[in-house]
PASE-279054 format. One record per residue (C-alpha): y, z, x. Coordinates in steps of 0.25 Angstrom, whole numbers, plus 5000, padded with zeros to 4 digits. Last residue first. Example, Ala and Ser with C-alpha at 12.3 -4.5 7.8 and 13.67 -1.06 7.14 Angstrom:
PASE-279054
- 4996 / 5029 / 5055 $
- 4982 / 5031 / 5049 $
This chain:
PASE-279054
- 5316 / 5326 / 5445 $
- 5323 / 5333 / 5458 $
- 5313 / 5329 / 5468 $
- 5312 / 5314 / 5465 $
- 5327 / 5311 / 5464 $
- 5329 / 5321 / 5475 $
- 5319 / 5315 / 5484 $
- 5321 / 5300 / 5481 $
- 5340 / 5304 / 5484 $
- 5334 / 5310 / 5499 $
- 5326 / 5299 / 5504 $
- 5337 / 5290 / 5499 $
- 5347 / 5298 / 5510 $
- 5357 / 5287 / 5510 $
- 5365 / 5292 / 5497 $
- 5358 / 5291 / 5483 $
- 5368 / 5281 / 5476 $
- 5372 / 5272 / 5487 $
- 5363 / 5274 / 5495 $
- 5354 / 5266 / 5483 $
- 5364 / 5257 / 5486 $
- 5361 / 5254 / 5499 $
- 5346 / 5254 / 5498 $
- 5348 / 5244 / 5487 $
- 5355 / 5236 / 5497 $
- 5347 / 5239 / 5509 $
- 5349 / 5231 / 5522 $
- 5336 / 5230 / 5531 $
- 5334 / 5240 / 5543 $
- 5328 / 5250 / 5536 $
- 5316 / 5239 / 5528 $
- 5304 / 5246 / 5524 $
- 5312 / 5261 / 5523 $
- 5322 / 5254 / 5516 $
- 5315 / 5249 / 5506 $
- 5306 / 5260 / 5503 $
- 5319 / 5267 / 5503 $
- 5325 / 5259 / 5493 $
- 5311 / 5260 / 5484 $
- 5313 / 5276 / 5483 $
- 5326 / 5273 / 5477 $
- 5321 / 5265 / 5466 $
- 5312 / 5272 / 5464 $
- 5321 / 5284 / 5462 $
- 5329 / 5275 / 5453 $
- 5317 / 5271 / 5444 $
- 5313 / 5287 / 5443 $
- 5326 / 5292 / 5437 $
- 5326 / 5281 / 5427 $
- 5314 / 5282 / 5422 $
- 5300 / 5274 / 5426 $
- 5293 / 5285 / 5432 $
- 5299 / 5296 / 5420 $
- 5313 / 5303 / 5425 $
- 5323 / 5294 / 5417 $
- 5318 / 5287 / 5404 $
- 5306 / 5297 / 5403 $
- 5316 / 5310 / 5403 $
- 5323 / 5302 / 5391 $
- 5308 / 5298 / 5384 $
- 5303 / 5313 / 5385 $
- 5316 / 5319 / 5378 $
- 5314 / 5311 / 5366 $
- 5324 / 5317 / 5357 $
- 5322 / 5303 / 5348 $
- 5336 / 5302 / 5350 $
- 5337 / 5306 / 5364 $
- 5327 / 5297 / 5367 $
- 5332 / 5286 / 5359 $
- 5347 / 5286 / 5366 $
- 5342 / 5287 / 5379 $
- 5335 / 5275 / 5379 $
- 5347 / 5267 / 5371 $
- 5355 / 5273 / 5385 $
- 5345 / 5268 / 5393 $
- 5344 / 5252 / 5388 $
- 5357 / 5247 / 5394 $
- 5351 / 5252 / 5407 $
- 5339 / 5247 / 5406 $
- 5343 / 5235 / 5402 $
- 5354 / 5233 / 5414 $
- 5341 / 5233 / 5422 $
- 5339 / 5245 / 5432 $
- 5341 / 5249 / 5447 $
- 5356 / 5242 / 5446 $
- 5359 / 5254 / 5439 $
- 5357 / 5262 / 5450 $
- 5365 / 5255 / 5460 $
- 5376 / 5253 / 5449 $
- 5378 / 5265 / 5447 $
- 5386 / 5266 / 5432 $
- 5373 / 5263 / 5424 $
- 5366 / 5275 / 5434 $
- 5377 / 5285 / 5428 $
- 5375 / 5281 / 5415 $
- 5360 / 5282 / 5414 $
- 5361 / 5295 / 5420 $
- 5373 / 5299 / 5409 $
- 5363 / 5294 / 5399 $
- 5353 / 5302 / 5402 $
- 5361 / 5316 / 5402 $
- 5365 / 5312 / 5390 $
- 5352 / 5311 / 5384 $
- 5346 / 5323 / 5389 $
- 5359 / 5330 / 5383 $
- 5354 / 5323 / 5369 $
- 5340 / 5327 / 5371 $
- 5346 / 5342 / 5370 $
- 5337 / 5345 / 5357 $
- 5326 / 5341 / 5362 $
- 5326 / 5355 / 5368 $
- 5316 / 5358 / 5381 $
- 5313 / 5343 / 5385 $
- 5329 / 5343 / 5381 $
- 5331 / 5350 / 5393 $
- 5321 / 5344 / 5402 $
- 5327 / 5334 / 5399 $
- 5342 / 5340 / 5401 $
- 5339 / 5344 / 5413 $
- 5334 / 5331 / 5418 $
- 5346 / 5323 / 5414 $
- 5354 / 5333 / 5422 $
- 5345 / 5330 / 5434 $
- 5347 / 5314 / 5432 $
- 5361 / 5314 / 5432 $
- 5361 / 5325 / 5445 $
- 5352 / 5313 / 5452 $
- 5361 / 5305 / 5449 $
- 5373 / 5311 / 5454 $
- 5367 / 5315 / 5467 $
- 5364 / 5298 / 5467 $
- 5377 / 5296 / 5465 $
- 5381 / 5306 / 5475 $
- 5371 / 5299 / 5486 $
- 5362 / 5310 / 5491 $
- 5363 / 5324 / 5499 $
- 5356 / 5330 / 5510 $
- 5364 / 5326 / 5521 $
- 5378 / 5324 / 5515 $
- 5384 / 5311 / 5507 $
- 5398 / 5309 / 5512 $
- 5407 / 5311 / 5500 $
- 5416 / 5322 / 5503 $
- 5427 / 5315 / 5495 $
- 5430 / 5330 / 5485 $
- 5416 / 5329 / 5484 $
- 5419 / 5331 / 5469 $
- 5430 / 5321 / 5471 $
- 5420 / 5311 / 5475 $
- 5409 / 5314 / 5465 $
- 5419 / 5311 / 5455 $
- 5422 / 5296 / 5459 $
- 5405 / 5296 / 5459 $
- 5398 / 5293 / 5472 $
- 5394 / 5283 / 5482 $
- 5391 / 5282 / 5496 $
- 5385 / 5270 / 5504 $
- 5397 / 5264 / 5510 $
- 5406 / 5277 / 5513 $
- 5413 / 5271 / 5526 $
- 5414 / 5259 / 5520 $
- 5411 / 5259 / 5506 $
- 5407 / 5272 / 5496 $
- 5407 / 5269 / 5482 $
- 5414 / 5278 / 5472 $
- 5407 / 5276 / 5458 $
- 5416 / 5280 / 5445 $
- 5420 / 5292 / 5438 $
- 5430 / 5287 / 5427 $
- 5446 / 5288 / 5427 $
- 5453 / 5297 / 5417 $
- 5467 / 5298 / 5427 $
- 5460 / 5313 / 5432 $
- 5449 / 5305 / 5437 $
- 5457 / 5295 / 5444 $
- 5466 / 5306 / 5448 $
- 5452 / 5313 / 5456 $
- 5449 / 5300 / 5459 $
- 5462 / 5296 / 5467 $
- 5464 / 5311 / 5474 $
- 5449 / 5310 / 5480 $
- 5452 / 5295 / 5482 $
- 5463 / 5298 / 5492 $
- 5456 / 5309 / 5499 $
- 5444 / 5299 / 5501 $
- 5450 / 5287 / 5505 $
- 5451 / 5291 / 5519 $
- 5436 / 5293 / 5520 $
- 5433 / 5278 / 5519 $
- 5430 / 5267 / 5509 $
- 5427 / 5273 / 5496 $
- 5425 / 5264 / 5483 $
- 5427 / 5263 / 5469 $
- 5418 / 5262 / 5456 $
- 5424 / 5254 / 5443 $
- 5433 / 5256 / 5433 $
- 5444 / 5264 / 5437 $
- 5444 / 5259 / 5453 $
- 5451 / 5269 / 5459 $
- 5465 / 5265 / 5469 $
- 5472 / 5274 / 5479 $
- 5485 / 5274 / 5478 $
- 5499 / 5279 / 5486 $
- 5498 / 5271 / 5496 $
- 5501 / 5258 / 5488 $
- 5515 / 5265 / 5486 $
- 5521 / 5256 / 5475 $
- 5537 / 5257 / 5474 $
- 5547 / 5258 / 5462 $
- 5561 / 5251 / 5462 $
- 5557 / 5238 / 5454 $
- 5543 / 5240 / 5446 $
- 5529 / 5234 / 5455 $
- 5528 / 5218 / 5454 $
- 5539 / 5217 / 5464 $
- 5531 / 5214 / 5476 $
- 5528 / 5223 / 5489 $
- 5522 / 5235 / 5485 $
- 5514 / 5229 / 5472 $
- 5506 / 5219 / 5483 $
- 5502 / 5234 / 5490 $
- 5497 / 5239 / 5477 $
- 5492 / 5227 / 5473 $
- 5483 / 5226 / 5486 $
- 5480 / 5240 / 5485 $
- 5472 / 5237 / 5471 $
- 5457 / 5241 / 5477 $
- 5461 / 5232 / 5487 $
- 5462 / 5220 / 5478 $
- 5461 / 5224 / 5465 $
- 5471 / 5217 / 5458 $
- 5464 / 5207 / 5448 $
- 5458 / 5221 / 5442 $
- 5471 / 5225 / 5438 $
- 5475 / 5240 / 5445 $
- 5479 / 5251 / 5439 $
- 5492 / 5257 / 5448 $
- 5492 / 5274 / 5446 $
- 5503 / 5285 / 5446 $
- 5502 / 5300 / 5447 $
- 5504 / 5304 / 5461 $
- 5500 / 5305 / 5474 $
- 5486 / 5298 / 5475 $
- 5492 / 5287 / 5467 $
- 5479 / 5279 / 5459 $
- 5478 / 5263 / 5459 $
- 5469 / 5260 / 5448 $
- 5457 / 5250 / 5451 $
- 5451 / 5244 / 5439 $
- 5460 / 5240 / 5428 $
- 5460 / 5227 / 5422 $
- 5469 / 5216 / 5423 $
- 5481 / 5212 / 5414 $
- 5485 / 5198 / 5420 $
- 5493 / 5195 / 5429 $
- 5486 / 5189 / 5440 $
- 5473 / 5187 / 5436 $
- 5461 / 5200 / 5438 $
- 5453 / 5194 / 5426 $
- 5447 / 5180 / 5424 $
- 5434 / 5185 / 5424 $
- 5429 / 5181 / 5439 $
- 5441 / 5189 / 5441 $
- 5454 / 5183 / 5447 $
- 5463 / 5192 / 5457 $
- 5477 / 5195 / 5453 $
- 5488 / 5199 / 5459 $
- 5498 / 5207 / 5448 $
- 5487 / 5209 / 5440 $
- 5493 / 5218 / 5430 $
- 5484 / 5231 / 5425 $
- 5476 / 5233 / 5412 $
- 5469 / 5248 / 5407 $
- 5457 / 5248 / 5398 $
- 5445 / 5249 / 5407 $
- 5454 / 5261 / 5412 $
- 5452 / 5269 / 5399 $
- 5447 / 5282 / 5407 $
- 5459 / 5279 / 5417 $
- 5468 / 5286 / 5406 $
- 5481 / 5287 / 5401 $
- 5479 / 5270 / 5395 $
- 5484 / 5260 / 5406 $
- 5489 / 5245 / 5403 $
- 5497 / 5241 / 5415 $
- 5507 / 5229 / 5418 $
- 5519 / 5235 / 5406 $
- 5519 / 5247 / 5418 $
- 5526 / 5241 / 5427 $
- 5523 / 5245 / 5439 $
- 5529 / 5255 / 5449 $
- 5527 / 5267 / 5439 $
- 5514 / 5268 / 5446 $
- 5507 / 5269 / 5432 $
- 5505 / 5284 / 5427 $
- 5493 / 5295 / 5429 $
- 5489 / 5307 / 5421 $
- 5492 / 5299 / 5409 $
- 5498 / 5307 / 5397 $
- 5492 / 5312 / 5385 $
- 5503 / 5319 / 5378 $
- 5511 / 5309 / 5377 $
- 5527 / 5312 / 5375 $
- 5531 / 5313 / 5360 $
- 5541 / 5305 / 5356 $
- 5537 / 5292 / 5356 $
- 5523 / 5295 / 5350 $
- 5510 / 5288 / 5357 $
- 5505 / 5301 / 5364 $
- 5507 / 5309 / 5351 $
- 5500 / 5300 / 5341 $
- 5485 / 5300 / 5350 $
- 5488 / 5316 / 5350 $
- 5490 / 5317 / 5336 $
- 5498 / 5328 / 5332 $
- 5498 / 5342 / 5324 $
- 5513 / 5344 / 5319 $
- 5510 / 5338 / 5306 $
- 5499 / 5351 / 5301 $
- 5493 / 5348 / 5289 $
- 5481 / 5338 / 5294 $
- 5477 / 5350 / 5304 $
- 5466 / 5354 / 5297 $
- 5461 / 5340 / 5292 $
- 5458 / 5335 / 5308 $
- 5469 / 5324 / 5312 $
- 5464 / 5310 / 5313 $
- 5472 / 5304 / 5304 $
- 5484 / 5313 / 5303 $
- 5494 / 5303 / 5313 $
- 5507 / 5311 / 5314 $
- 5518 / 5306 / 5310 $
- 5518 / 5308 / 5296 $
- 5517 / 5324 / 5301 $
- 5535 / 5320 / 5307 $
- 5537 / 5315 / 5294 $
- 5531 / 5328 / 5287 $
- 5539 / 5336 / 5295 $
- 5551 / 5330 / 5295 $
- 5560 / 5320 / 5305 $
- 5573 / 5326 / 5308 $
- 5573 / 5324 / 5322 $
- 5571 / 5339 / 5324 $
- 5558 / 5336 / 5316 $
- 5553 / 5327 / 5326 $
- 5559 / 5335 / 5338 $
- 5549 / 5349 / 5332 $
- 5537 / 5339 / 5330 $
- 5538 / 5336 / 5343 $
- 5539 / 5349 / 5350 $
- 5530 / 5356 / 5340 $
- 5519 / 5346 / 5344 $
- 5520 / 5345 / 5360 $
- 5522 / 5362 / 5359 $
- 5509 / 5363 / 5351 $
- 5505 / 5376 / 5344 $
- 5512 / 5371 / 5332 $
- 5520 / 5375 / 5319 $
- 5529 / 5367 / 5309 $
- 5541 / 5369 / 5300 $
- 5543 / 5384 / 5302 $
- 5557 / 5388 / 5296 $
- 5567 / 5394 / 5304 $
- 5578 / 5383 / 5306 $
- 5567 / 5372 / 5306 $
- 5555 / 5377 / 5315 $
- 5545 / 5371 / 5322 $
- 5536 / 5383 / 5327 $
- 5528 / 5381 / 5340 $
- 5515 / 5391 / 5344 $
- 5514 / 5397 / 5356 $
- 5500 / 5406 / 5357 $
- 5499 / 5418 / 5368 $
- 5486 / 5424 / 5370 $
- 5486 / 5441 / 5375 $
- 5486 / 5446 / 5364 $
- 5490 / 5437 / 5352 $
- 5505 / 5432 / 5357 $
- 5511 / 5419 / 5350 $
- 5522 / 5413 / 5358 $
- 5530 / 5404 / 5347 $
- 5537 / 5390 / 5348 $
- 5549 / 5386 / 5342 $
- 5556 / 5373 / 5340 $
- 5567 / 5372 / 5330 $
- 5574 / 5364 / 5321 $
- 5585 / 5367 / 5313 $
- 5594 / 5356 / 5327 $
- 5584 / 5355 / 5339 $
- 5577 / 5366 / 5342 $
- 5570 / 5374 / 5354 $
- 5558 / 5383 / 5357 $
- 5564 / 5396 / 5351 $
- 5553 / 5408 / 5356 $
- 5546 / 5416 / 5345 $
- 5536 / 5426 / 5351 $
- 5525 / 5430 / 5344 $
- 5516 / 5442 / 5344 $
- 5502 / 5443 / 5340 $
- 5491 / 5453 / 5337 $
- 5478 / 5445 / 5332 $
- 5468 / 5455 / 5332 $
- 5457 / 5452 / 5343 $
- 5443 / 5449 / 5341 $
- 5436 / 5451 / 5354 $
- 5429 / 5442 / 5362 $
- 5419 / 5442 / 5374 $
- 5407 / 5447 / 5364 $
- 5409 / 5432 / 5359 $
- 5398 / 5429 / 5368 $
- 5396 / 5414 / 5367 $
- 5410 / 5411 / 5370 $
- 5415 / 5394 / 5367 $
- 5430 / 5391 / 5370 $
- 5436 / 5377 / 5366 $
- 5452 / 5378 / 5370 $
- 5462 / 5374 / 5363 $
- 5475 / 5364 / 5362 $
- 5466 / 5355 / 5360 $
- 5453 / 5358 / 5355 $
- 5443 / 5356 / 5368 $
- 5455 / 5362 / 5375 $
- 5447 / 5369 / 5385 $
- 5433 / 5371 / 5384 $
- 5429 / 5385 / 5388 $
- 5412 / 5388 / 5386 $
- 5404 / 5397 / 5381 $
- 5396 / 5410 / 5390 $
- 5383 / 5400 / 5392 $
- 5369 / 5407 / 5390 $
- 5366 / 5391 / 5388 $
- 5362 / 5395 / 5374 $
- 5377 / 5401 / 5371 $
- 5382 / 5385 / 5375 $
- 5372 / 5378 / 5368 $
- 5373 / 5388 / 5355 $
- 5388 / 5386 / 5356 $
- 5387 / 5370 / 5359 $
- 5376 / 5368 / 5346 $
- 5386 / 5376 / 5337 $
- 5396 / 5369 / 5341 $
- 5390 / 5354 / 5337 $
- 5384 / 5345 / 5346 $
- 5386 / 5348 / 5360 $
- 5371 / 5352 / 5366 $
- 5372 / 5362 / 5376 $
- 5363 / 5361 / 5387 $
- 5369 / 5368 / 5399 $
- 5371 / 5357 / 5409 $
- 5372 / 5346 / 5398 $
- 5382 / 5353 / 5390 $
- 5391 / 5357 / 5400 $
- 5390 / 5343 / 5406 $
- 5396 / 5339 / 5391 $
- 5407 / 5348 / 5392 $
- 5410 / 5344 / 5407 $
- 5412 / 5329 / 5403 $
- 5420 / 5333 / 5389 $
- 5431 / 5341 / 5396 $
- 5434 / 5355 / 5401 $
- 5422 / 5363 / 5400 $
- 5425 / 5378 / 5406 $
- 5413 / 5387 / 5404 $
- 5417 / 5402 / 5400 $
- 5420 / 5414 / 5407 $
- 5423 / 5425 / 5399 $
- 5433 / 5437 / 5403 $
- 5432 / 5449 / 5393 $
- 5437 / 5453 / 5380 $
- 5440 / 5439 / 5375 $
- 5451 / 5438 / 5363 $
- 5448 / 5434 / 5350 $
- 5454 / 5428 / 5338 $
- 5448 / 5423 / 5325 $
- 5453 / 5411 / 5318 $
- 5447 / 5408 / 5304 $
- 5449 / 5394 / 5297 $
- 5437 / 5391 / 5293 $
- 5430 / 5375 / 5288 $
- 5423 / 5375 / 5302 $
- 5432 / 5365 / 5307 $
- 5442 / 5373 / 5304 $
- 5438 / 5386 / 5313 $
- 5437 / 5376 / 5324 $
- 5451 / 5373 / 5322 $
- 5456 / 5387 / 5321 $
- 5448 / 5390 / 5334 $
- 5457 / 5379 / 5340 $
- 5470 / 5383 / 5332 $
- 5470 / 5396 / 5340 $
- 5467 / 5393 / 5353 $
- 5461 / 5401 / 5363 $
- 5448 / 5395 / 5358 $
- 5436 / 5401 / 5352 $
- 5421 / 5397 / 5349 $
- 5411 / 5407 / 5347 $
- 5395 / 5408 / 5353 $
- 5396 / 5419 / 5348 $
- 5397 / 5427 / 5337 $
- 5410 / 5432 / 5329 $
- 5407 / 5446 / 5325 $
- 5420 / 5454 / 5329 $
- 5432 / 5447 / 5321 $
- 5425 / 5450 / 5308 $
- 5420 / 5434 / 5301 $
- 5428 / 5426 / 5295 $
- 5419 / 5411 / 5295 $
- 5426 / 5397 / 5298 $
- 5430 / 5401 / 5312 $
- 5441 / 5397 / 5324 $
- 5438 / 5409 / 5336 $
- 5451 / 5409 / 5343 $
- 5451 / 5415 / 5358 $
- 5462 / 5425 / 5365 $
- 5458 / 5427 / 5380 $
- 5461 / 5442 / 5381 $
- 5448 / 5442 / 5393 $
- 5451 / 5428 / 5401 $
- 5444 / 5415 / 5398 $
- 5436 / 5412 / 5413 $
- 5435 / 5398 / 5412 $
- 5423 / 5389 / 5419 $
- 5418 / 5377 / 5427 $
- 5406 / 5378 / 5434 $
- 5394 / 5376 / 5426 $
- 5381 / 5379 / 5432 $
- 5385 / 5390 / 5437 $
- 5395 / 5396 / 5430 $
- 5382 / 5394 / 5419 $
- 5375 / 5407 / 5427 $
- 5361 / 5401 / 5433 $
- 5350 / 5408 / 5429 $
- 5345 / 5399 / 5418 $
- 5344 / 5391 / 5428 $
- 5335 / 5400 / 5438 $
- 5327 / 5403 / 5424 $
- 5324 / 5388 / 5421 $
- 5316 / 5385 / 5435 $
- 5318 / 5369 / 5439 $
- 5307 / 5364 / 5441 $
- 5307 / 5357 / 5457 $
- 5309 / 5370 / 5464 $
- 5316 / 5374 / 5477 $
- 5325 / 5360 / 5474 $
- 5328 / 5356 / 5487 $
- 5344 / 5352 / 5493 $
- 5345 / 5341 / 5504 $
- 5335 / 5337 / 5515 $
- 5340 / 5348 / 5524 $
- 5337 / 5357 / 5513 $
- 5346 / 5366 / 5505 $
- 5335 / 5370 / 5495 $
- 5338 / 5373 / 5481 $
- 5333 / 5384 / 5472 $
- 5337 / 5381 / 5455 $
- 5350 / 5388 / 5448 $
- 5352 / 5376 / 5440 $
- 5362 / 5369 / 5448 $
- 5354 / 5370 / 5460 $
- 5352 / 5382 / 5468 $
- 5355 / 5383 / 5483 $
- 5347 / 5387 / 5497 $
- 5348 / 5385 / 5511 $
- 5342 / 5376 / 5523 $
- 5328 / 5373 / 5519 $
- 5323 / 5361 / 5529 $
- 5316 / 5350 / 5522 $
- 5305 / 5342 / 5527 $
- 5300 / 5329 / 5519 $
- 5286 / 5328 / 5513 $
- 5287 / 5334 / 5501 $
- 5283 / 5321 / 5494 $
- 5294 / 5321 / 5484 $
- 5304 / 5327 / 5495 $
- 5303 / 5340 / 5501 $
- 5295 / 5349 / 5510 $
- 5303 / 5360 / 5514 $
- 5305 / 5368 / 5527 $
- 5311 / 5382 / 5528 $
- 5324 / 5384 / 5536 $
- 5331 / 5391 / 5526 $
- 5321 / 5400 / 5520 $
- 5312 / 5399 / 5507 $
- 5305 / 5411 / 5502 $
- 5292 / 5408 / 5494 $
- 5291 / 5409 / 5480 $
- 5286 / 5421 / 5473 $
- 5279 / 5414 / 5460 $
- 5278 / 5424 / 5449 $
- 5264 / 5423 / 5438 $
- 5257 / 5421 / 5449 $
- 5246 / 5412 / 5445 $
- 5231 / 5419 / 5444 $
- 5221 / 5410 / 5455 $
């Protein structure tokens, strides 16, 4: 029999039966339609979503328009001045793209530099653009993962980007004070003749000396730049207010120039701007006495206690390193936790209505720290005149996973975590107990759900959801790198954060040895290496990979239970844990879906 060279698929209604699961021998009932993340058909079942096709089809992906697939994004508007930095002159009109600009000057100027040039050419966009937005490390490298761009060198992320079929990308101050722009059709800029007009306005002074800053106009962009002057000559020049400001009261105070440039630590300052003293250290600045820090804390000590009992850095990110007073005390088996001694941090008390926060020492946890809270209300320990409200906070634990016990701590951990995070805390396990006992999910999950945690019909555990999207993205970039063994390293990372991920669940981990474990990354390591794309997709998906192990795993639970339902379950328990109580359910998709 020929084979038709164009398959006509059958129409598929809502109401239609399906056949699913590994052996095809549980019903389904079609009740709508969707697409996956890569443009692929999904059936809404009442078993859950289906995949319509187990391969996934190239073209349907190729397809799908990148606003898509990435979701956040800047519109720059049509006038939008941008600075191209270059080491070649070349005619206004036959710049090619991919091309970098900034809206700031000194930015393209510095990239310019680095190429041993010293070539500014302005442009101005003569139409709207829409543009990837990437605001920090974390979503720079998922952009790189979802659309295969290899982060090298600049020429390797502007073929990657103009590869992707992908406009460029916005990443806003990547070279403070500017802006890090990407256009790969440069068709959307103009060369514009530089007609500016500038507007002189007195700052202020203090005795010859004089603080003045100047609006520059160059069409529609406006530049202020700050001019210290003595009388009327120009001593120094800066686009920074902070910088003008304090060099202008140094100077005022009769110190010179060249003292004020001794100052300033030249160590690690990049050749080209060795010349210029009004350029400052940020690590110098937050330490000078006259300057106010520019890296401030986002939270503050309950000004309640005395501060000489706390160590605290700006950020939770170095919690492992912060010490609180014991003021109670509890003994570890360690020695820790006595009565005044300088414990370790793991819960912090955060204020639901206002900046302030109460670390609390590991020897004064009792109650998640309450106790202390409630003891600091009624003794003299807290600074004369100013009062606790123990009301006020709800605690996190910083190092460690937390717990929710009942629905009415949901609003108040929805505003803990989301200043938790925005303090520099870590995403943690929350464990469900009481009426949530059984339920588990990531502190970001949480707010994502925005606290709707109960797990829906046709849905698994969120660990387990997260998993299984761990273990999709690490099959991409296989299949990937099957194609390109030049994208092994984006394999590689996208093994190591599964291997990550299981390390910190404990459930999971306890599946294999603290060998093995240990042993995974060195794995990883050689593969990508020796570019051995084979051995990686081995390691996980093989019979004896990591994938497949947990799946057994699962699958011998539910023998278990099956055997013996009215027997208690530990493994079983945890395994609900992860994958929700459906277990059925968690074997199909981890079968179905690799």
């Amino acid at each position: 029999m020929k084979a038709k060279e164009i398959f006509d698929p059958p129409s598929i209604e809502v109401g239609d039966n399906l056949l699913i699961g590994k052996f095809k021998n549980k019903k389904a009932v079609v009740k709508g339609f969707s697409k996956d993340d890569h443009n692929q058909p999904v059936l809404k079942t009442d078993k859950g979503d289906v995949k319509l096709f187990k391969p996934r089809l190239p073209k349907l992906e190729e397809a799908l328009s990148w606003t898509r697939q990435w979701r956040p994004k800047i519109i720059l508007k049509k006038g939008t001045i941008l600075y191209h930095g270059t080491a070649q002159d070349f005619e206004d009109n036959d710049i090619s793209g991919p091309a970098w600009f900034s809206t700031n000057r000194d930015v393209a100027l510095k990239f310019a530099q680095r190429h041993g040039g010293n070539i500014v050419k302005t442009y101005k966009l003569n139409k709207n653009i829409t543009l990837p937005l990437i605001e920090n490390s974390k979503q720079f490298n998922n952009f790189c993962e979802m659309f295969y761009i290899q982060p090298y060198s600049a020429e390797d992320m502007s073929d990657g980007v103009q590869n992707a079929d992908l406009p460029g990308w916005y990443i806003p101050d990547n070279y403070k004070p500017g802006d890090d722009i990407l256009i790969c059709d440069v068709s959307v800029v103009s060369p514009m003749d530089i007609i500016q007009e500038e507007k002189v306005i007195k700052y202020k002074s203090i005795g010859n000396y004089s603080l003045q800053h100047v609006e520059i106009e160059v069409g529609p962009f406006t530049r202020t730049k700050y001019f210290i002057k003595k009388g009327n000559k120009t001593i120094t020049t800066t686009d920074n207010p902070f910088y003008a400001e304090f060099v202008f009261r140094e100077l005022a105070s009769g110190k010179k120039l060249k003292d004020i440039a001794q100052q300033i630590p030249n160590k690690n300052r990049p050749d080209w701007e060795k010349d210029i003293p009004w350029k400052i250290e940020e690590n110098w600045l937050i330490n000078h006495k006259n300057i106010k820090e520019s890296i401030t804390p986002k939270f503050i000590l309950d000004p309640a206690l005395d501060p000489s009992k706390y160590i605290m850095t700006n950020s939770l990110r170095d919690v492992h390193k912060w010490r609180a007073y014991t003021y109670v005390g509890q003994e570890m088996r360690d020695g820790s936790g006595k009565q005044g001694s300088m414990g370790k941090v793991g819960y912090v008390m955060i204020s639901l209505s206002s900046n302030k926060i109460i670390p609390i020492a590991i020897g004064d946890e009792h109650h998640r720290g309450y106790n202390l809270l409630w003891d600091l209300t009624k003794t003299k320990k807290k600074r004369k005149g100013l009062e606790i409200n123990p009301n006020e906070y709800f605690p996190i634990y910083a190092i460690g996973n937390n717990y929710i016990y009942s629905k009415k701590e949901i609003p108040k951990y929805l505003i803990a975590i989301r200043k938790y995070f925005s303090y520099g805390g870590s995403n943690t396990i929350l464990y469900g107990s009481s009426d949530y006992r059984g339920l588990s999910l990531t502190l970001k999950q949480f707010l994502d759900l925005n606290g709707d945690i109960d797990i829906k019909p046709g849905q698994i555990g969120h660990i387990g959801q997260l998993l299984l999207e761990k273990f999709s993205i690490l099959a991409n970039a296989l299949a990937r790198a099957r194609q390109n063994l030049n994208l092994i390293n984006i394999a590689g990372k996208a093994a190591l954060e599964v291997v990550k991920f299981i390390e910190n669940i404990t459930s999971l981990s306890n599946l294999f040895s603290d060998k093995e474990i240990e042993d995974w990354t060195k794995m990883i390591q050689h593969y990508v290496d020796n570019e051995d794309e084979n051995g990686l997709s081995q390691m996980f998906f093989s019979f004896t990979g990591i994938k497949t192990r947990i799946h057994h795993n699962l699958k011998e639970i539910q023998k278990s239970l099956l055997a013996n339902p009215d027997d208690y379950n530990f493994e079983a328990d945890n395994a609900k844990r992860i994958w929700g109580n459906d277990l059925n359910l968690a074997i199909d998709m981890l079968t179905d879906q690799f």
